[in-house]
MIKOLLO-864755 format. One record per residue: residue in three letters; y, x, z of N, C-alpha, C in turn. Coordinates in nm, 2 decimals, padded with zeros to 4 digits. Example, Ala and Ser with C-alpha at 12.3 -4.5 7.8 and 13.67 -1.06 7.14 Angstrom:
BEGIN
<pt guvo="Ala" n_c2="-00.57" n_c1="01.32" n_c3="00.78" ca_c2="-00.45" ca_c1="01.23" ca_c3="00.78" c_c2="-00.33" c_c1="01.32" c_c3="00.78"/>
<pt guvo="Ser" n_c2="-00.22" n_c1="01.28" n_c3="00.71" ca_c2="-00.11" ca_c1="01.37" ca_c3="00.71" c_c2="00.00" c_c1="01.29" c_c3="00.79"/>
END
This chain:
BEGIN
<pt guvo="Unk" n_c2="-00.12" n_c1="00.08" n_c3="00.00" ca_c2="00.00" ca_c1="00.00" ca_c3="00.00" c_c2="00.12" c_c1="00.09" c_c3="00.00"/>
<pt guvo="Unk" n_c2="00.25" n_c1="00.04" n_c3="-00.06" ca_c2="00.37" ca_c1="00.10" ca_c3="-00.07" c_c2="00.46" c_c1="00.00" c_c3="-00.06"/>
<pt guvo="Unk" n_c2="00.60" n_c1="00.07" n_c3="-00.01" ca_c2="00.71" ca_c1="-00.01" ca_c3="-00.08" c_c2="00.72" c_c1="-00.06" c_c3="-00.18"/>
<pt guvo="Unk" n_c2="00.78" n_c1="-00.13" n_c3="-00.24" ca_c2="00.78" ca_c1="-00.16" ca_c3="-00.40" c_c2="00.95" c_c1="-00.22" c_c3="-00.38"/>
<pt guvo="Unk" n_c2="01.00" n_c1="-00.26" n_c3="-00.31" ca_c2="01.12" ca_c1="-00.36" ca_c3="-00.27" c_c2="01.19" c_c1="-00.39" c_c3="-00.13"/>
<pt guvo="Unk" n_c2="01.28" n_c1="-00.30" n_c3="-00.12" ca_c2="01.36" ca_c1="-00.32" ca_c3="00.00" c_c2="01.53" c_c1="-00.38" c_c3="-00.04"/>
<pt guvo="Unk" n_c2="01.55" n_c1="-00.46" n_c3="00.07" ca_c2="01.68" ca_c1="-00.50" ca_c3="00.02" c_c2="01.81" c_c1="-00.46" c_c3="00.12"/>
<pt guvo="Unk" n_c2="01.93" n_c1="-00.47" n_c3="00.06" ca_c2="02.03" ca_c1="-00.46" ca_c3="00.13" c_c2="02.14" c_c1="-00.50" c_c3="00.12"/>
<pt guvo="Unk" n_c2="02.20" n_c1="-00.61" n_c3="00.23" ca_c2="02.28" ca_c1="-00.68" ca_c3="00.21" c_c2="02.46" c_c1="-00.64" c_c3="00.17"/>
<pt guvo="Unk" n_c2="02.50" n_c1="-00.72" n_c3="00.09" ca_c2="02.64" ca_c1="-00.71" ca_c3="00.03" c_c2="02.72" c_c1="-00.79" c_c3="00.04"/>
<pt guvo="Unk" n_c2="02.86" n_c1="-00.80" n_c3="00.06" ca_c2="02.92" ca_c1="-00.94" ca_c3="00.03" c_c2="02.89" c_c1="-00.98" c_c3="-00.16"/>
<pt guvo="Unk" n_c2="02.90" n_c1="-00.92" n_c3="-00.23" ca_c2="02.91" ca_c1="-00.93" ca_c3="-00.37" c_c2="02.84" c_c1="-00.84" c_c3="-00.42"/>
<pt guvo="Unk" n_c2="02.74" n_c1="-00.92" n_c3="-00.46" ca_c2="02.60" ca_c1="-00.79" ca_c3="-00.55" c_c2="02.66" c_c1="-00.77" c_c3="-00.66"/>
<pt guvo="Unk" n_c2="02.74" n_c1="-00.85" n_c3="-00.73" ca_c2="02.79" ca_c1="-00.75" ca_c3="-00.89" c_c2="02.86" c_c1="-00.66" c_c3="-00.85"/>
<pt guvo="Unk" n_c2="02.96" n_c1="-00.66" n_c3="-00.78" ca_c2="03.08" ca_c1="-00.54" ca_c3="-00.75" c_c2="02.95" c_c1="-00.42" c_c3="-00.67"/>
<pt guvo="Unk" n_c2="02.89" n_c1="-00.47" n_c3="-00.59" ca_c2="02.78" ca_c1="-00.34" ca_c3="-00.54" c_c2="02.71" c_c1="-00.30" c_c3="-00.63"/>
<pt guvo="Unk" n_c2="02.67" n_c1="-00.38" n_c3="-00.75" ca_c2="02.58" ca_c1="-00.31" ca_c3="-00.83" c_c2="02.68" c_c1="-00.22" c_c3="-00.92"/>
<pt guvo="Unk" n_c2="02.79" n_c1="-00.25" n_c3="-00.95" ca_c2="02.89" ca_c1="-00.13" ca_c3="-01.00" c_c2="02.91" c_c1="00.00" c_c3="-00.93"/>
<pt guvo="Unk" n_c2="02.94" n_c1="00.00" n_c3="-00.81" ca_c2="02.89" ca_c1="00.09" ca_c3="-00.70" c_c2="02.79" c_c1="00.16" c_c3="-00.73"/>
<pt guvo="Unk" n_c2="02.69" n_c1="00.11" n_c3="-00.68" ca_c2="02.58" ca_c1="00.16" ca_c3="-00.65" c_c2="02.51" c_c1="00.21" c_c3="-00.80"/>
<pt guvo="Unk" n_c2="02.60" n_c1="00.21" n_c3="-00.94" ca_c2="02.56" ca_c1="00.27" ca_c3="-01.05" c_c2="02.61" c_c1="00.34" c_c3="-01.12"/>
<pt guvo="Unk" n_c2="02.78" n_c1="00.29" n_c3="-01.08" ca_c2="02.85" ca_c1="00.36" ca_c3="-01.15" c_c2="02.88" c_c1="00.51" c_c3="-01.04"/>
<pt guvo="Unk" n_c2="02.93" n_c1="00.47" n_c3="-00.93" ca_c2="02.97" ca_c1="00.57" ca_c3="-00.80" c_c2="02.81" c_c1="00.62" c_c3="-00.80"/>
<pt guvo="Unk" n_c2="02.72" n_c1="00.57" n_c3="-00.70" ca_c2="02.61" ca_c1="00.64" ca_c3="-00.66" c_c2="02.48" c_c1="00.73" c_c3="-00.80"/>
<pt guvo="Unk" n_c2="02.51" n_c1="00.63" n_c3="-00.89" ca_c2="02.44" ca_c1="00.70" ca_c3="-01.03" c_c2="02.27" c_c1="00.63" c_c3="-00.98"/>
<pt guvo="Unk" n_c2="02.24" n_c1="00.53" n_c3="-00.93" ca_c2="02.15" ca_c1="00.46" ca_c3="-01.00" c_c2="02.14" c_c1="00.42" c_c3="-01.10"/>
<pt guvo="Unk" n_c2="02.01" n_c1="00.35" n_c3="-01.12" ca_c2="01.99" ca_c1="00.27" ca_c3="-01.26" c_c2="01.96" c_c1="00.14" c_c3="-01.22"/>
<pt guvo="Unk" n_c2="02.00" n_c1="00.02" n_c3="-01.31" ca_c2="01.99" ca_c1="-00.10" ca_c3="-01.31" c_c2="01.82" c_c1="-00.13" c_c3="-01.38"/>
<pt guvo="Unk" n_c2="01.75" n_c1="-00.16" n_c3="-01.28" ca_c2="01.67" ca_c1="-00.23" ca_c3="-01.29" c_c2="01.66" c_c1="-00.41" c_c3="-01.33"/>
<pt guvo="Unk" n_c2="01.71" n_c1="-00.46" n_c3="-01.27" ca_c2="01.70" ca_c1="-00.58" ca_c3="-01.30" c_c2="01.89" c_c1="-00.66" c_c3="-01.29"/>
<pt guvo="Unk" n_c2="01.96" n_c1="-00.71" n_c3="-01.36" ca_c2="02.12" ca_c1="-00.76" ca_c3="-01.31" c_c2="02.13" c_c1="-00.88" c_c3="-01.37"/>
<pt guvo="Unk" n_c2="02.15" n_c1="-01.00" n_c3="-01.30" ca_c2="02.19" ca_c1="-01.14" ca_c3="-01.36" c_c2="02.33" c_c1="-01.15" c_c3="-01.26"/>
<pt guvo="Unk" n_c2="02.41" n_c1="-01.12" n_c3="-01.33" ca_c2="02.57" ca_c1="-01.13" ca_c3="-01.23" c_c2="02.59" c_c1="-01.28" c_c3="-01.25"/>
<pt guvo="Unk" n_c2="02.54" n_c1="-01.41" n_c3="-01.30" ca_c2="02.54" ca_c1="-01.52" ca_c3="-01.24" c_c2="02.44" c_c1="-01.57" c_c3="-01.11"/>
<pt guvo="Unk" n_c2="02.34" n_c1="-01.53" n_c3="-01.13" ca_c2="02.23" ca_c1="-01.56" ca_c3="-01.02" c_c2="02.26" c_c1="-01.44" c_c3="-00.90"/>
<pt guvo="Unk" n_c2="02.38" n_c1="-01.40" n_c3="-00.94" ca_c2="02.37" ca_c1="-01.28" ca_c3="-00.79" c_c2="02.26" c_c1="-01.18" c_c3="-00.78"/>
<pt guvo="Unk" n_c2="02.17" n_c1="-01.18" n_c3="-00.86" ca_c2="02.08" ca_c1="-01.07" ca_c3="-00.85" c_c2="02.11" c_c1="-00.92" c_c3="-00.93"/>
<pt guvo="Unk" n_c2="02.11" n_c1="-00.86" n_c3="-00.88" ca_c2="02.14" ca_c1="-00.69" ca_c3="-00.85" c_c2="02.02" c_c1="-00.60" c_c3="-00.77"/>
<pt guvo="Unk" n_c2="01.99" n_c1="-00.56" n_c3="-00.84" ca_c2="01.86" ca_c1="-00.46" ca_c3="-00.83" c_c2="01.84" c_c1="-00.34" c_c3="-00.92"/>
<pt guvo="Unk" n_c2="01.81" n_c1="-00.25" n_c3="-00.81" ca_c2="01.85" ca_c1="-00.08" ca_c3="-00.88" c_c2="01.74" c_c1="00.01" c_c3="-00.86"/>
<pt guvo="Unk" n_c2="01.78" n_c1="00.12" n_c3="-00.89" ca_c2="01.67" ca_c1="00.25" ca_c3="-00.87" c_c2="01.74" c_c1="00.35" c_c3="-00.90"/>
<pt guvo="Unk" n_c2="01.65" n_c1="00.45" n_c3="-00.85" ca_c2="01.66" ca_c1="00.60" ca_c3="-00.83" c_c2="01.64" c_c1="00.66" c_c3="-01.00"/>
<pt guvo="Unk" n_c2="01.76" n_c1="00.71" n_c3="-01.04" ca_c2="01.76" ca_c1="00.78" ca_c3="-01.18" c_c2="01.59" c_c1="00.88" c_c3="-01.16"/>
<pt guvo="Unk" n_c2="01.59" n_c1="00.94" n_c3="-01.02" ca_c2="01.49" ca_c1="01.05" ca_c3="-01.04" c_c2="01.33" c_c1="01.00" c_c3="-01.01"/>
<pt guvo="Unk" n_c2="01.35" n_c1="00.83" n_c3="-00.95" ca_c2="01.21" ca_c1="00.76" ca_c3="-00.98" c_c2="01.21" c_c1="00.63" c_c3="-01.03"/>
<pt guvo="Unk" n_c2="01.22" n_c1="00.61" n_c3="-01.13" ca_c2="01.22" ca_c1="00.45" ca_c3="-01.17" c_c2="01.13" c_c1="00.39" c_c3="-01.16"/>
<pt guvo="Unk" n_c2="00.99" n_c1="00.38" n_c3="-01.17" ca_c2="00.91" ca_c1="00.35" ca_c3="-01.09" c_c2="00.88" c_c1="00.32" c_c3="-00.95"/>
<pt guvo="Unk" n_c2="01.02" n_c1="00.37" n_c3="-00.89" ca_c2="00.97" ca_c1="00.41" ca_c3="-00.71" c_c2="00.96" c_c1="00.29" c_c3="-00.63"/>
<pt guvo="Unk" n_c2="01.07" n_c1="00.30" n_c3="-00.51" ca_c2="01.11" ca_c1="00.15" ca_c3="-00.43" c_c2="01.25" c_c1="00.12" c_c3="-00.53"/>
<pt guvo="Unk" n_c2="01.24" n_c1="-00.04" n_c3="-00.55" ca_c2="01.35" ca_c1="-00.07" ca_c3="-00.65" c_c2="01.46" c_c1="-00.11" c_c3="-00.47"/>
<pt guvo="Unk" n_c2="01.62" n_c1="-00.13" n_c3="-00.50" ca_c2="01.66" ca_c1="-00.18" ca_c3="-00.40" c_c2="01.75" c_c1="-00.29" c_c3="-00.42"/>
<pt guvo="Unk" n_c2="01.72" n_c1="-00.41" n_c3="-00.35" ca_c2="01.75" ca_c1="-00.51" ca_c3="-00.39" c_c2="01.92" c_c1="-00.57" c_c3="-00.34"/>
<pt guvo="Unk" n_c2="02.02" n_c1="-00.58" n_c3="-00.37" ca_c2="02.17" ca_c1="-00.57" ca_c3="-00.31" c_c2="02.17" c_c1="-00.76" c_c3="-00.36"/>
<pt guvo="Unk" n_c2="02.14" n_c1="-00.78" n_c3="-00.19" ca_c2="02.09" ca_c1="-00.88" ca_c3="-00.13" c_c2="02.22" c_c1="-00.93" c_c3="-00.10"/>
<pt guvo="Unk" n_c2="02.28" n_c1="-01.07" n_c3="-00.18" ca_c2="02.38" ca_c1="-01.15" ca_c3="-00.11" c_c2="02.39" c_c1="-01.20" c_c3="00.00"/>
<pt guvo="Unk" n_c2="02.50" n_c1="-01.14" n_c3="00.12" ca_c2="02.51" ca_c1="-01.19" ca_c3="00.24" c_c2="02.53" c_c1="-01.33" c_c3="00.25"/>
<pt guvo="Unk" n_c2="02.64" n_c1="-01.37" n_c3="00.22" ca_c2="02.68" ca_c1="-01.49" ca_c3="00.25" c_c2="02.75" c_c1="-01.49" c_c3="00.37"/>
<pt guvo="Unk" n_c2="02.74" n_c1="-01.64" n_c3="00.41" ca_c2="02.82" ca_c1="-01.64" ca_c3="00.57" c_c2="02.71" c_c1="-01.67" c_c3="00.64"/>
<pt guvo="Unk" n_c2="02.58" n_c1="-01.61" n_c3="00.67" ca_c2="02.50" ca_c1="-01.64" ca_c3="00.78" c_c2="02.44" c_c1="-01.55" c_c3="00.89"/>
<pt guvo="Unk" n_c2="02.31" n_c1="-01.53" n_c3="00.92" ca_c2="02.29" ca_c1="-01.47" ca_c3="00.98" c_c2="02.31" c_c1="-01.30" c_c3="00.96"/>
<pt guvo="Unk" n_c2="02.33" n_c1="-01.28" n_c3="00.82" ca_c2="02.27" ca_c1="-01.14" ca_c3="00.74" c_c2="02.41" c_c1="-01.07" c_c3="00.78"/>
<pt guvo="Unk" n_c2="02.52" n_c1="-01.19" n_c3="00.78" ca_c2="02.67" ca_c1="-01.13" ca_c3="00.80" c_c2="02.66" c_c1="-01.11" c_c3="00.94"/>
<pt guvo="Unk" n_c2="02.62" n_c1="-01.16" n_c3="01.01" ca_c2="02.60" ca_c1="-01.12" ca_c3="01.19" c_c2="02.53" c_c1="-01.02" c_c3="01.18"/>
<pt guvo="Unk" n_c2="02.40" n_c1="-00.97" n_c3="01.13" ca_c2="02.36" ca_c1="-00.91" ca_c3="01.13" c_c2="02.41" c_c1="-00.74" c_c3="01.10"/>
<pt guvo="Unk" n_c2="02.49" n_c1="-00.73" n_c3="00.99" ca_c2="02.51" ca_c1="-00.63" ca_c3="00.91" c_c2="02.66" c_c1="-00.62" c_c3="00.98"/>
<pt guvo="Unk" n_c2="02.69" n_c1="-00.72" n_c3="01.03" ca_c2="02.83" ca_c1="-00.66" ca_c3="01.13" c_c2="02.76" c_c1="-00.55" c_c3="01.25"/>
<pt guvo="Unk" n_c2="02.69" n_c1="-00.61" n_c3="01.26" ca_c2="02.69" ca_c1="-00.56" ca_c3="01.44" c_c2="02.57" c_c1="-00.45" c_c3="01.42"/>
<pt guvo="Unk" n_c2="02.53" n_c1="-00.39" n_c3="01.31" ca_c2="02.47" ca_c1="-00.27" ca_c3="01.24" c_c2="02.58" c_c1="-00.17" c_c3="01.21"/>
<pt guvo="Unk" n_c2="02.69" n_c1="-00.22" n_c3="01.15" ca_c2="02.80" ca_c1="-00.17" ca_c3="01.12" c_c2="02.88" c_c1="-00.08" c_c3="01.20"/>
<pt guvo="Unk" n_c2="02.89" n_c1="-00.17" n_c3="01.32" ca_c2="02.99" ca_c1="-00.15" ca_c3="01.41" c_c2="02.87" c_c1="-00.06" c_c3="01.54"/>
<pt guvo="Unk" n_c2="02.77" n_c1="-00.06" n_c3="01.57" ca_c2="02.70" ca_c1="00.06" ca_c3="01.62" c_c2="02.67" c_c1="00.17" c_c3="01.54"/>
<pt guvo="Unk" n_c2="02.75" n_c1="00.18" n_c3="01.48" ca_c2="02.72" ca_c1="00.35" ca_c3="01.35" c_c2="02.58" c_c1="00.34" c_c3="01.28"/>
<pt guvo="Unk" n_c2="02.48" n_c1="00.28" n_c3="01.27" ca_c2="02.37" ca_c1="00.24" ca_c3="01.22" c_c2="02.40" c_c1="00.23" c_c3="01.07"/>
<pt guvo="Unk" n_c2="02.25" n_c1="00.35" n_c3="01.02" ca_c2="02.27" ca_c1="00.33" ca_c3="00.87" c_c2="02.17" c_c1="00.21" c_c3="00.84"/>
<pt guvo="Unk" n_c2="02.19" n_c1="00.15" n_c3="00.71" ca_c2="02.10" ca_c1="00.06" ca_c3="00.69" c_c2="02.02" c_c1="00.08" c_c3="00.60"/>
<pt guvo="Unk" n_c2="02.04" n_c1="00.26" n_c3="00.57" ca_c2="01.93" ca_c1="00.28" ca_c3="00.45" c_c2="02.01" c_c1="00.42" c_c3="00.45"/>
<pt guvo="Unk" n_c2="01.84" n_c1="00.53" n_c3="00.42" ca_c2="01.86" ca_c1="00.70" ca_c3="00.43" c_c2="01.84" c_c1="00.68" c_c3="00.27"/>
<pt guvo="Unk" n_c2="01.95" n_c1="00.78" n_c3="00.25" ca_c2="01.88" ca_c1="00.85" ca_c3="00.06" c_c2="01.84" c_c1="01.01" c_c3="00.07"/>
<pt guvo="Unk" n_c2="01.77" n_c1="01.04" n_c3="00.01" ca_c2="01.76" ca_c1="01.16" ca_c3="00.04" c_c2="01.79" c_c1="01.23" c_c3="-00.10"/>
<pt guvo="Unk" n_c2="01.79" n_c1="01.43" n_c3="-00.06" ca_c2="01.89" ca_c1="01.46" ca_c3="-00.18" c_c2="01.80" c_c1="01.58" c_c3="-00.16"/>
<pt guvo="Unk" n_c2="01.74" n_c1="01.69" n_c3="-00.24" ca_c2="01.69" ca_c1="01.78" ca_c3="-00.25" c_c2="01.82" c_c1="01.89" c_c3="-00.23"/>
<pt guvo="Unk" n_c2="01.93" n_c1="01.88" n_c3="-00.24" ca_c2="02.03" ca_c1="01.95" ca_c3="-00.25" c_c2="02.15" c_c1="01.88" c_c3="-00.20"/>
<pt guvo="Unk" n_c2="02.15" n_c1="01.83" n_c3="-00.06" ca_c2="02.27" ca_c1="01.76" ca_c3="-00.03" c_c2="02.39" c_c1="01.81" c_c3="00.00"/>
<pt guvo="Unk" n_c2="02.41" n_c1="01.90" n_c3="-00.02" ca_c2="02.57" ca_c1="01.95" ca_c3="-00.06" c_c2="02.60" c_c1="01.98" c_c3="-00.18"/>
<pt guvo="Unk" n_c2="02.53" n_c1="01.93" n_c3="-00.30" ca_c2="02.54" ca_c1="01.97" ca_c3="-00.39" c_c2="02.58" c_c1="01.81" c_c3="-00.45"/>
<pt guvo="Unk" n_c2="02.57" n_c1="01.71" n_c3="-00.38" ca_c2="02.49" ca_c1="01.56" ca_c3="-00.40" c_c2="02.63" c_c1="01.51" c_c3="-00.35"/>
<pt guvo="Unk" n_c2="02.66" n_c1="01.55" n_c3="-00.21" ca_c2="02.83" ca_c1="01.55" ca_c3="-00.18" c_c2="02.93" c_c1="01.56" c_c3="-00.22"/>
<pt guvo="Unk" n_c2="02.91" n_c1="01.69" n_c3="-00.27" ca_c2="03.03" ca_c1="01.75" ca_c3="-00.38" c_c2="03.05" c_c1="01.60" c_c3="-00.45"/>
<pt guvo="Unk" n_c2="02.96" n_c1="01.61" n_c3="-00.54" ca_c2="02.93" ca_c1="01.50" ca_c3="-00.67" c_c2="03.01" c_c1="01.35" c_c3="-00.61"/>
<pt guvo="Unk" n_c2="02.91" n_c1="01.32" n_c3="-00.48" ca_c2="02.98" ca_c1="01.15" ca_c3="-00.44" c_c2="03.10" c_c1="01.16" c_c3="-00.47"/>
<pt guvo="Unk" n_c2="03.13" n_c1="01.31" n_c3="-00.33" ca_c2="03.30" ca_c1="01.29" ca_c3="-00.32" c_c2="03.40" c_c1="01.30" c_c3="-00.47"/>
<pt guvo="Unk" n_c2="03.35" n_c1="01.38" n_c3="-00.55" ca_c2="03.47" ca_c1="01.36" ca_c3="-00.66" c_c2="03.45" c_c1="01.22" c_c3="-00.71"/>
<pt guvo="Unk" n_c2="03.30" n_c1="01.14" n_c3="-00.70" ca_c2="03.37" ca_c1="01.00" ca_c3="-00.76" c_c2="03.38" c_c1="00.89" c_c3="-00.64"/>
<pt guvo="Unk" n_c2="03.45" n_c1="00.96" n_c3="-00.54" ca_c2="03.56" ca_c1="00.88" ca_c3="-00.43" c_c2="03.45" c_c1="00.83" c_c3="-00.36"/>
<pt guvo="Unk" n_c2="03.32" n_c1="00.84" n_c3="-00.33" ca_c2="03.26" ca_c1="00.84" ca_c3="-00.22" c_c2="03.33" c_c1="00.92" c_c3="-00.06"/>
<pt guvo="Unk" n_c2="03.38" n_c1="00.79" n_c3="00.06" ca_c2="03.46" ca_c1="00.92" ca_c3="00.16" c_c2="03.34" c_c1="00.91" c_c3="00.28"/>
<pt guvo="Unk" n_c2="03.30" n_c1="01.02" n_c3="00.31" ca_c2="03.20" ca_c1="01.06" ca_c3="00.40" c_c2="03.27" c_c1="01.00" c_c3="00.54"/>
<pt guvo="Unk" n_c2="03.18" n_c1="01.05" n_c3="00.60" ca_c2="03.26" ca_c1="00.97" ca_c3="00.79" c_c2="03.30" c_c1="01.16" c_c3="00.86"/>
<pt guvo="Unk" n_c2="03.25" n_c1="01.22" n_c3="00.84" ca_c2="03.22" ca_c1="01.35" ca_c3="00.86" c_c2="03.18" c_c1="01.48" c_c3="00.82"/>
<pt guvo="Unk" n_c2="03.19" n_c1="01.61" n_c3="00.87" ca_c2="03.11" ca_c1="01.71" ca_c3="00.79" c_c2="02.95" c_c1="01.68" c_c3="00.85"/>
<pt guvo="Unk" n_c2="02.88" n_c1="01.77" n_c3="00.75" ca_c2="02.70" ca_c1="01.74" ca_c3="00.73" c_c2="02.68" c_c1="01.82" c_c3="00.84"/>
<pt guvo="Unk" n_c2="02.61" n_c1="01.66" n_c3="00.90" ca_c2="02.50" ca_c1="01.70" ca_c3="01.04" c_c2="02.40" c_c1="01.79" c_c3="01.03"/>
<pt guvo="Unk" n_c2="02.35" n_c1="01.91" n_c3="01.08" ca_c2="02.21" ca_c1="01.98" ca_c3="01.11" c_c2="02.14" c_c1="02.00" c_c3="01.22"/>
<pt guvo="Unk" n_c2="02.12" n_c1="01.87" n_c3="01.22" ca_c2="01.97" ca_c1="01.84" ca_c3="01.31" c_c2="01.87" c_c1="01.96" c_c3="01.30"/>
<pt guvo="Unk" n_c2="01.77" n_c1="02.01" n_c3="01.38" ca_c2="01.67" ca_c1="02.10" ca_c3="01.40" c_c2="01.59" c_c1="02.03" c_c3="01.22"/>
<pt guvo="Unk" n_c2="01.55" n_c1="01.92" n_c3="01.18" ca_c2="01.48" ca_c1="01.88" ca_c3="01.08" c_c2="01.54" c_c1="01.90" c_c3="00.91"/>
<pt guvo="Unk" n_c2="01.69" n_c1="01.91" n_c3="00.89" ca_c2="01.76" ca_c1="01.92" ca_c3="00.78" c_c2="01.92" c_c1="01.91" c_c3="00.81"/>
<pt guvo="Unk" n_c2="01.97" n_c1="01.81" n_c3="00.71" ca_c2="02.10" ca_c1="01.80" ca_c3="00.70" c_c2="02.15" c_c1="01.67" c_c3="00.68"/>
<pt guvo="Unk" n_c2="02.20" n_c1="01.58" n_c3="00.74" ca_c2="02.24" ca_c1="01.48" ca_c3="00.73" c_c2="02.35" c_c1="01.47" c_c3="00.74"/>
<pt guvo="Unk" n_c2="02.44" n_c1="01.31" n_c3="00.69" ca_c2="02.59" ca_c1="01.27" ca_c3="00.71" c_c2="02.57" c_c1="01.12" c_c3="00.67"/>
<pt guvo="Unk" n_c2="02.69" n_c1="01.09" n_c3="00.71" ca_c2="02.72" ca_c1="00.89" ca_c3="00.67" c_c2="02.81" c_c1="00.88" c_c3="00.57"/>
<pt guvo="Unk" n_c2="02.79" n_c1="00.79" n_c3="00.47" ca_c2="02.92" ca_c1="00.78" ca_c3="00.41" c_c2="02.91" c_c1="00.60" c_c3="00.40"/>
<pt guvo="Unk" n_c2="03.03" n_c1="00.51" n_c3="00.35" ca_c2="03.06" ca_c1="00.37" ca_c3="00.34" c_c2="03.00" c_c1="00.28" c_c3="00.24"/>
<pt guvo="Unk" n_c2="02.90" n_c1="00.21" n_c3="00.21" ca_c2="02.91" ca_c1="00.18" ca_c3="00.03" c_c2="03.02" c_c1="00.07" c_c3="00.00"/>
<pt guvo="Unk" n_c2="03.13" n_c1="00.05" n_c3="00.07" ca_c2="03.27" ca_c1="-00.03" ca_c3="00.09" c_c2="03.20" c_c1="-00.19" c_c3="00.08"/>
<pt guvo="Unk" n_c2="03.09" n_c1="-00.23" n_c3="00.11" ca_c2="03.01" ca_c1="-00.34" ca_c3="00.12" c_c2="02.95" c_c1="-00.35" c_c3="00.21"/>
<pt guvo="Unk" n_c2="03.02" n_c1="-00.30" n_c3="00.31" ca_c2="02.97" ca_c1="-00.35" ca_c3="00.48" c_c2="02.85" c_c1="-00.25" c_c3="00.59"/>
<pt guvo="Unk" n_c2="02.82" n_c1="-00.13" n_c3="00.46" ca_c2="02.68" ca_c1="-00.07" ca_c3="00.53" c_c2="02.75" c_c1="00.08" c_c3="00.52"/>
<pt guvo="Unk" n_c2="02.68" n_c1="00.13" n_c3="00.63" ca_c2="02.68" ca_c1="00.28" ca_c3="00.66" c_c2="02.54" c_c1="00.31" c_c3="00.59"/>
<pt guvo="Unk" n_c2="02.57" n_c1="00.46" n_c3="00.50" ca_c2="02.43" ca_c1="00.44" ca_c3="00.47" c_c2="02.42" c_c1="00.60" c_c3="00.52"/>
<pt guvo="Unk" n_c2="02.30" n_c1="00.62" n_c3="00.48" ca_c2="02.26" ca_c1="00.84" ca_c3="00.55" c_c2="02.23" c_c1="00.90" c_c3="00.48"/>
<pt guvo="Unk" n_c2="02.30" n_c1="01.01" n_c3="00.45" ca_c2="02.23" ca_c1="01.09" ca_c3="00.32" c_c2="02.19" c_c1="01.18" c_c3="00.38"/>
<pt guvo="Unk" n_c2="02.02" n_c1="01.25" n_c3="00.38" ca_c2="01.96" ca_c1="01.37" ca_c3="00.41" c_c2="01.90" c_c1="01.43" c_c3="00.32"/>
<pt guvo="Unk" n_c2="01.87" n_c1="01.55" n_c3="00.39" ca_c2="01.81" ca_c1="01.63" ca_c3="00.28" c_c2="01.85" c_c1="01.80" c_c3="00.32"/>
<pt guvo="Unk" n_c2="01.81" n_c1="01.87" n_c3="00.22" ca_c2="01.83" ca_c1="02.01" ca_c3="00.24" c_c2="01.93" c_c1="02.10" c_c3="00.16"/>
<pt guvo="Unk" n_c2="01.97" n_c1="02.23" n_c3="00.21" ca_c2="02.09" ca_c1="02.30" ca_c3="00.18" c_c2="02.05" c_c1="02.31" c_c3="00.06"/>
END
């Protein structure tokens, strides 16, 4: 058994899936910008876990993703074979980090915004 589909909520899956393809450099897997469906992948596995940018709405998912928010909680790690190299990259297309890159005993981590309500984690190695 594997992943195949994890999701993550948004106020607006079109404007995230612009994000999340144009800024982060996914690929669009699946996009109906009437049905709100927005679903992407990893340029370096298309095959892999697809991620689904799950419309919040005004219910639970907005309670939820607030109070994830507001305890520094990411709601999803990416990882980068070369994360300062991956940084560089966000930052020139206006990705703003929260800080300089964490080194835990395990690698290198940091948070940055996807301006859709989630902290996300980027780790990985020098």
């Amino acid at each position: 058994m594997k992943i195949s589909l994890t999701s993550v909520f948004v106020d607006d899956p079109v404007k995230a899936h612009k994000f999340y393809t144009e800024v982060l450099g996914f690929e669009t897997k699946e996009f109906v910008p009437d049905a709100q469906l927005a679903i992407v992948v990893s340029p370096e596995d298309s095959n892999g876990t697809a991620l689904l940018l799950e419309p919040r709405g005004d219910s639970f998912a907005k309670t939820y993703q607030e109070n994830v928010y507001r305890a520094g909680l990411p709601i999803i790690v990416f990882g980068a074979d070369n994360i300062e190299a991956v940084r560089r990259d966000l930052e020139s297309r206006g990705v703003k980090f929260r800080d300089d890159l964490a080194k835990p005993q395990w690698g290198i981590q940091n948070l940055f915004e996807d301006t859709f309500g989630n902290l996300i984690m980027l780790q990985g190695h020098p």
